[in-house]
N, C-alpha and C positions, 0 to 999 in steps of 0.2 A: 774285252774282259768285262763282266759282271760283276758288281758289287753286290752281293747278295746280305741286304738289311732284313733282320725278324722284325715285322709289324705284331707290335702285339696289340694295337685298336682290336674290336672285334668286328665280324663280319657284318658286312652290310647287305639285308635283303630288300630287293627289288621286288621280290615276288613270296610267297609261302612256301617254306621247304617241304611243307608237305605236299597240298594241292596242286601247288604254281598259279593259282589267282593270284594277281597283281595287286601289292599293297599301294591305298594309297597315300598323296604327300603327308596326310595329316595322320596316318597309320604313322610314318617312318619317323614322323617325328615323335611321338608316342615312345617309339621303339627305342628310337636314339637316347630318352629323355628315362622313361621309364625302365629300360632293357628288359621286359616284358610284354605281350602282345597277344591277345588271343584273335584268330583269324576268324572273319563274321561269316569266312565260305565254308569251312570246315569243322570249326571249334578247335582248331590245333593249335597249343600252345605254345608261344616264341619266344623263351628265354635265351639272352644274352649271357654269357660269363661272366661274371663279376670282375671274379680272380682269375685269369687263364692258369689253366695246370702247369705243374711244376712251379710256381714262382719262389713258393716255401716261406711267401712271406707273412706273418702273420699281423693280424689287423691291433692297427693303434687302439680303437677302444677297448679290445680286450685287455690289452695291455694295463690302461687308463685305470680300468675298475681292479684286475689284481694289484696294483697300487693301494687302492682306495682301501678295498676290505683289508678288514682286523684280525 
């Protein structure tokens, strides 16, 4: 029997979803850190998710500032 857990991390690339050139260490760290990435073989864009869909949750500092204002 399977315990089937939702990872909601988000996805880890080895490689460019586009191209498939091979990111290197100091790319995936970028990626990890920044969650954004332009690839230097293709010029394709690698955004990470911030928020994974569905979560419905809405962010503290929005929150923060409709406090603040008058």
């Amino acid at each position: 029997m399977t315990d089937e857990t939702h990872d909601t991390s988000p996805p880890v690339f080895e490689s460019c979803p586009h191209c498939g050139h091979p990111l290197s260490p100091w790319e995936k760290v970028l990626l990890n850190v920044d969650r954004a990435l332009m690839c230097k073989h293709c010029w394709y864009r690698i955004i990470l998710d911030v928020h994974p869909p569905g979560t419905g949750e809405k962010s503290p500092r929005k929150e923060h500032r409709k406090e603040q204002s008058p």
